[in-house]
C-alpha positions in Angstrom: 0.0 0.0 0.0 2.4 2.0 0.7 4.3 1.8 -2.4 1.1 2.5 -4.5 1.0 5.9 -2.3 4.4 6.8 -3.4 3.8 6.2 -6.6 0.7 8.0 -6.9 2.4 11.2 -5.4 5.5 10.3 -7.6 2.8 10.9 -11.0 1.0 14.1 -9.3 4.4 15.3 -9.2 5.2 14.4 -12.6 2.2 16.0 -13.7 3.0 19.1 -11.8 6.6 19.5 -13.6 5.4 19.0 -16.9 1.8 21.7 -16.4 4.7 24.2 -15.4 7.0 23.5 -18.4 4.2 24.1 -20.3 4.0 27.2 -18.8 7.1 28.2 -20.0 6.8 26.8 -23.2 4.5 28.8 -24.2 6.3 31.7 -22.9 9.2 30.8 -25.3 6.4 30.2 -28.4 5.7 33.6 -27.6 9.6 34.9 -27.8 10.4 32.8 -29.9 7.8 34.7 -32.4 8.9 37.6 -31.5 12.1 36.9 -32.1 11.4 35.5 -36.3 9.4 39.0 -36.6 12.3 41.0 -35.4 14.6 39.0 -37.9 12.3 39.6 -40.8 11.9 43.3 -40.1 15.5 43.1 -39.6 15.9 43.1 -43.2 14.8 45.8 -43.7 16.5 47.7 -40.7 14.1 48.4 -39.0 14.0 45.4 -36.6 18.1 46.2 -35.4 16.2 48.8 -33.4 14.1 46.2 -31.6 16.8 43.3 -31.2 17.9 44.4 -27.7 14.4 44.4 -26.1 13.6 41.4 -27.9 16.9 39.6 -26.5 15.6 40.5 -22.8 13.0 39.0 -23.8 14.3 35.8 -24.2 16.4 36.3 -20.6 13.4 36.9 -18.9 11.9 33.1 -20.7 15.0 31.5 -19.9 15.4 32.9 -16.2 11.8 32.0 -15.5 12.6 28.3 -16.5 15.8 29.0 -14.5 14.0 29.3 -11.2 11.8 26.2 -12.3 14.6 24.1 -12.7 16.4 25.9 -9.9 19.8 27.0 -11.7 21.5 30.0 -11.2 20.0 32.7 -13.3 22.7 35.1 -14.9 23.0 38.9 -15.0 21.6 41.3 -17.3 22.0 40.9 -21.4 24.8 43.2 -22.6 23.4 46.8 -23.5 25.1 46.2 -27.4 23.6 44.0 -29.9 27.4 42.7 -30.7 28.1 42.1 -27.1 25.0 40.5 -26.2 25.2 37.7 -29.7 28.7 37.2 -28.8 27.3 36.3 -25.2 27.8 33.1 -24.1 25.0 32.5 -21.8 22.5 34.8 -24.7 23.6 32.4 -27.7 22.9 29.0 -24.8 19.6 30.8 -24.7 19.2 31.2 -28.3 19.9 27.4 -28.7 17.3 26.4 -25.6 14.1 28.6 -27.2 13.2 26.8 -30.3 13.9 23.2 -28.4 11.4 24.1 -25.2 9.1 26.2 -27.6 8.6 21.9 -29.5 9.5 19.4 -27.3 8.6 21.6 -24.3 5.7 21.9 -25.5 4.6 18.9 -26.8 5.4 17.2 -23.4 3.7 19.7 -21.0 0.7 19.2 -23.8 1.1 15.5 -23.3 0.8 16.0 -19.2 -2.0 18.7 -18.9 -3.6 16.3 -21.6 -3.5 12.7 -20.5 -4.5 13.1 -16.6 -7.5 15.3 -17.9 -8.3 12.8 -20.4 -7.9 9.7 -18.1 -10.3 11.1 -15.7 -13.1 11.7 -18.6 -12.8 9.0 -20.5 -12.5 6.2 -16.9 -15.9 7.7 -15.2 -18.2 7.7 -18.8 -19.9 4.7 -18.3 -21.1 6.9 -15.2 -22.6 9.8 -17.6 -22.9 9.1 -21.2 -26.4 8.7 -21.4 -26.7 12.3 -20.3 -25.6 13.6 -23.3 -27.6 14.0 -26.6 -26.6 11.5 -29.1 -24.9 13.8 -31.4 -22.5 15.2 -28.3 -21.7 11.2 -27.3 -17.8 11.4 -29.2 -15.0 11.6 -26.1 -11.1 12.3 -26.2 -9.9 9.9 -28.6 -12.9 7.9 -29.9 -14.5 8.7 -33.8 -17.5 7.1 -33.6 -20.5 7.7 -31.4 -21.2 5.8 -28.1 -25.0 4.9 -28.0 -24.8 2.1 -25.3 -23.0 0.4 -22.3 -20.0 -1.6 -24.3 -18.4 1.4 -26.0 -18.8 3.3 -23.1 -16.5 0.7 -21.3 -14.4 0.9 -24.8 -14.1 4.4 -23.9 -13.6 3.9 -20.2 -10.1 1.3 -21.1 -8.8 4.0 -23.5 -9.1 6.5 -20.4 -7.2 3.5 -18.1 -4.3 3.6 -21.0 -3.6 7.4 -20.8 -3.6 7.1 -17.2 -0.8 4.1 -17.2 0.5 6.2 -19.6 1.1 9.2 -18.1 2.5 7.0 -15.1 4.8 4.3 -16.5 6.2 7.4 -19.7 5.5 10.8 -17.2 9.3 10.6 -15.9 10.3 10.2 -19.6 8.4 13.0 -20.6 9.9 15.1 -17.7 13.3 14.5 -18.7 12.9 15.1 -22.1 11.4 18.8 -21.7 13.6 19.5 -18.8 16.8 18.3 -20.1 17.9 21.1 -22.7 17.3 23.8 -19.8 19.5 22.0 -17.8 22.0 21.7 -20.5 21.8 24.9 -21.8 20.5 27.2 -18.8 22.9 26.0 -16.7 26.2 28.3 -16.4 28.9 27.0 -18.6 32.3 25.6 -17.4 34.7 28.6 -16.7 32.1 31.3 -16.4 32.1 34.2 -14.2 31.4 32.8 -10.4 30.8 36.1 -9.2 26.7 35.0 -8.6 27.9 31.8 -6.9 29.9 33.5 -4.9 26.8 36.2 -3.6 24.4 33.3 -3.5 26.5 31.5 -0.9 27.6 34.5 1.1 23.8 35.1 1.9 23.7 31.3 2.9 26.7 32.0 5.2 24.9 35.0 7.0 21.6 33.2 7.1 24.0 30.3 8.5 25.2 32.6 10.8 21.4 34.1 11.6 20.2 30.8 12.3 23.5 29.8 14.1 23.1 32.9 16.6 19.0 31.9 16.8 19.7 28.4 18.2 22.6 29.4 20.6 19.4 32.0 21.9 16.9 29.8 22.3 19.3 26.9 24.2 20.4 30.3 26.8 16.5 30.5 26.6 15.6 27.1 27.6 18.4 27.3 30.4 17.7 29.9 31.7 14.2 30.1 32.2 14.0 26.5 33.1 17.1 24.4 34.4 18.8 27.3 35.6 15.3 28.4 37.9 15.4 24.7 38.9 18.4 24.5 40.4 18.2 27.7 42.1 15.2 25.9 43.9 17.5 23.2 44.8 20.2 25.1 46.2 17.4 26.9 48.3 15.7 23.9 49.6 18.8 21.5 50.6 19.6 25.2 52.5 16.7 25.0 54.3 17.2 21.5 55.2 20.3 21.9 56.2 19.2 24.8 58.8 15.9 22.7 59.9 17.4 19.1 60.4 18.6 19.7 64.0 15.4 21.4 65.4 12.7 19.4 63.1 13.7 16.5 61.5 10.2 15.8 59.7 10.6 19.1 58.4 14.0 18.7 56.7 12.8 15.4 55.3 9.7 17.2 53.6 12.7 20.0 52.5 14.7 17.1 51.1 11.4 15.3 49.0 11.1 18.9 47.5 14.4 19.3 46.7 14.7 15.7 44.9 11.7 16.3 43.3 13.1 19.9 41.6 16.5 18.1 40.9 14.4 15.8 38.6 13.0 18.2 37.2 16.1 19.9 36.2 17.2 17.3 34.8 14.5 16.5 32.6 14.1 19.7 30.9 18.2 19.6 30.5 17.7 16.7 28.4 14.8 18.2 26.8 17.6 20.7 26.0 20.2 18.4 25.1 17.2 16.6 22.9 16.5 19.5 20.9 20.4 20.5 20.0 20.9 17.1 18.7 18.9 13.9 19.4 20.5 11.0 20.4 17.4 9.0 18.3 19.2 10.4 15.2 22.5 8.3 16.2 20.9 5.4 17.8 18.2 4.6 15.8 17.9 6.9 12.0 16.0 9.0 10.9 13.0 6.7 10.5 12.4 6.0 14.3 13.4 9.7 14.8 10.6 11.3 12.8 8.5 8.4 14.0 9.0 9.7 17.6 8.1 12.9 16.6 5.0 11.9 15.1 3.9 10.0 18.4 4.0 12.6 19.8 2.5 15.1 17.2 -1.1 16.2 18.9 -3.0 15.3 15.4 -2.3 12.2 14.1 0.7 12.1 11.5 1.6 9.4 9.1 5.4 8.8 8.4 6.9 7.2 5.6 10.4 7.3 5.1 12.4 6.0 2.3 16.2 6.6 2.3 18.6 4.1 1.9 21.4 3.8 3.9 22.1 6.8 6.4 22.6 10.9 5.5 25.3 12.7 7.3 24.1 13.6 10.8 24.2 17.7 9.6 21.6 16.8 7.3 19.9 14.1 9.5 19.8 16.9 12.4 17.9 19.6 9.7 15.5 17.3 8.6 14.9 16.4 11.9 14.3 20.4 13.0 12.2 21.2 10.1 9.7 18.5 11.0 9.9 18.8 14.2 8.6 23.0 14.2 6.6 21.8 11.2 4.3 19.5 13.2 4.2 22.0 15.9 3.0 24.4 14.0 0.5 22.2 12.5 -0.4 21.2 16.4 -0.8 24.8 17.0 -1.7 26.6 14.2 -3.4 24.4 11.8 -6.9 23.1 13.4 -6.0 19.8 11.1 -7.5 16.6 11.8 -4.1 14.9 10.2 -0.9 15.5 8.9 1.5 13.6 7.1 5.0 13.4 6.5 6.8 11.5 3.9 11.1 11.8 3.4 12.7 10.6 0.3 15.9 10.7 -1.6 16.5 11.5 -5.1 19.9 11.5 -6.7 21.8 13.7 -4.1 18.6 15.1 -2.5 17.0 14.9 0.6 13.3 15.4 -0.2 11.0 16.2 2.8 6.8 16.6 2.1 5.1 17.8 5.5 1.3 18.3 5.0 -2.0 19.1 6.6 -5.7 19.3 6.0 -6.0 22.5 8.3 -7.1 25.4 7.5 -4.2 27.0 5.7 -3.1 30.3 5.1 0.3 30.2 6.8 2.5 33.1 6.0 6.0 33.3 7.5 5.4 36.8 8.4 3.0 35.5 11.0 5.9 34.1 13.3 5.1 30.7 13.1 8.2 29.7 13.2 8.2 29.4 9.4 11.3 32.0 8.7 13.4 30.1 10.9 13.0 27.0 8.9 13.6 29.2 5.8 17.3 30.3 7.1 17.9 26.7 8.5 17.2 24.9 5.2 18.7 27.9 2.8 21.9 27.9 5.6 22.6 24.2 4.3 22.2 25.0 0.6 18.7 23.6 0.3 15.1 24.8 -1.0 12.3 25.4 0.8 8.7 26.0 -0.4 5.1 26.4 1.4 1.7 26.2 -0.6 -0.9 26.8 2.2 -3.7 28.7 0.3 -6.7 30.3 2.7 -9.0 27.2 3.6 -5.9 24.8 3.3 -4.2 22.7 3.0 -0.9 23.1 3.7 2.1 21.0 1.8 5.9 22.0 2.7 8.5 20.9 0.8 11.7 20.4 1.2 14.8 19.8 -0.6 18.7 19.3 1.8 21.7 18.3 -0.1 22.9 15.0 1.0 25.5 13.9 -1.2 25.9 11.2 -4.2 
């Protein structure tokens, strides 16, 4: 059962990727006619003039399937026409349009189309008859259905675009995303000065997040262990003082004072528990995230499937993100259940937490939701919410973890 579920979510994501390259697929259609215009009416001179705004054009296509695919977008096309066709990145470009504008296309066509398709053309036999004769022709079918058999004819071919789309959707994927990644991608050699501002705003947010966690454990001590063993010191000073003149006394003193040593020491491991927690050594992640969804105060699903073990850095993150995830869900959410589900892909860590609550989170709200932002963007990772107003709410979550 469980391996249907992840292959179920593994086709809505499929589906998902190829709806949004068709997205910008038609973007670059639309460039990539404004770009045989200009050439035409550059024969006449006229379209020299409009080469430069049509050029930044075709950066702002490429940068928007950039972000997509999440490569590192490039600076601003060169103010000169000569400059900016003796680009490298602008001739890449040049090369990707025409590709995304067909296969791209044709693809994203193939996964807005099938799913849609599948869903007609499997429920018919539930609502043919409602339709006037003359109207009875679904997706893919030339003749007219007029009874019960070639409406389950119809219903089989809706069963084949759905295997379809699930058994050739990762095909399809790679084939629209792979000349963006080939060609969007900076070249070998180029100018690292991007790289470089990208990753010193991961080392202050490392730095941000570093300083955050070093507050809250003062926090934590402070307002709890440290009060606790003041109480101690107090008490075992006033059984000290009562233990000649009333014995009973100091033995009541004593019971108190046992009683706040313990519970020092259980909030210090509370402490200790939220730096790093020893579940993630002993045990994995699995029984980790497990624990934390026992103890979740809706009921949480788990499934977790990594093979073999991450390095405890990126263990410890995953760990911390769905650890203030479910509390805010506990909080925040009014869900009646959550569910988390951990994967690996390549060299990718991929963490989906999710709710049926009422949405709208916003990480302006102080949710905690910024602070797993600057966690996840400290270790080089991605982090996205979609929590629209009347829910639900899907995080996801994306930690470098090595080949």
């Amino acid at each position: 059962m469980a391996r249907v579920r992840k292959r179920l979510r593994a086709s809505f994501d499929v589906v998902a990727r190829l709806v949004g390259g068709f997205g910008t697929a038609l973007l670059a259609v639309a460039v990539f006619l404004w770009l045989g215009v200009v050439a035409l009416l550059s024969c006449v001179g006229v379209g020299v003039l409009l080469l430069p705004a049509a050029l930044r054009a075709l950066r702002v296509a490429a940068n928007r399937e950039r972000a997509r695919l999440d490569v590192l977008t490039p600076g601003p096309v060169p103010r000169q026409v000569v400059a900016a066709l003796r680009d490298v990145t602008v001739r890449r470009e040049l090369a990707w349009l025409p590709l995304h504008a067909t296969v791209g296309l044709a693809a994203g066509f193939l996964g807005l189309a099938m799913p849609a398709t599948a869903l007609q053309n499997a429920t018919y036999p539930f609502w043919y008859h409602l339709l006037p004769p003359e109207d009875n022709t679904p997706s893919f079918i030339s003749w007219a259905v007029t009874d019960l058999t070639g409406a389950l004819a119809v219903a089989l071919t809706g069963v084949f675009c759905a295997v379809f789309i699930v058994v050739l959707g990762p095909a399809l994927v790679r084939a629209q995303e792979r000349p963006g990644r080939h060609l969007l991608a900076p070249p070998a050699g180029t100018d690292l000065s991007l790289r470089v501002a990208e990753l010193t705003a991961t080392r202050a947010a490392a730095l941000d997040a570093h300083a955050a966690e070093l507050r809250r454990i003062e926090r934590s001590l402070h307002d709890g262990t440290q009060n606790r063993l003041v109480a101690v010191t107090v008490l075992l000073g006033a059984a000290r003082r009562a233990v000649d003149r009333d014995p009973a006394a100091a033995v009541a003193v004593l019971d108190r004072a046992q009683d706040a040593a313990e519970q020092a020491l259980a909030e210090l491991r509370a402490v200790v528990r939220g730096i790093l927690p020893p579940v993630l050594a002993d045990r994995g992640l699995a029984d980790a995230l497990a624990g934390l969804a026992g103890d979740c105060g809706v009921p949480c699903e788990v499934v977790v499937d990594v093979p073999g073990r991450c390095a405890a850095s990126v263990e410890a993150t995953a760990y911390f993100v769905v650890a203030e995830a479910l509390s805010n869900v506990a909080k925040h959410s009014g869900a009646a259940s959550a569910a988390v589900a951990v994967g690996r892909e390549g060299d990718r860590l991929l963490l989906r937490i999710g709710d049926d609550g009422r949405g709208g989170a916003d990480e302006r709200g102080g949710s905690g939701l910024s602070g797993i932002r600057r966690r996840v963007e400290a270790y080089d990772g991605r982090f996205t919410l979609d929590s629209p107003p009347g829910g639900p709410t899907t995080m996801r979550v994306e930690l470098p973890c090595g080949s």
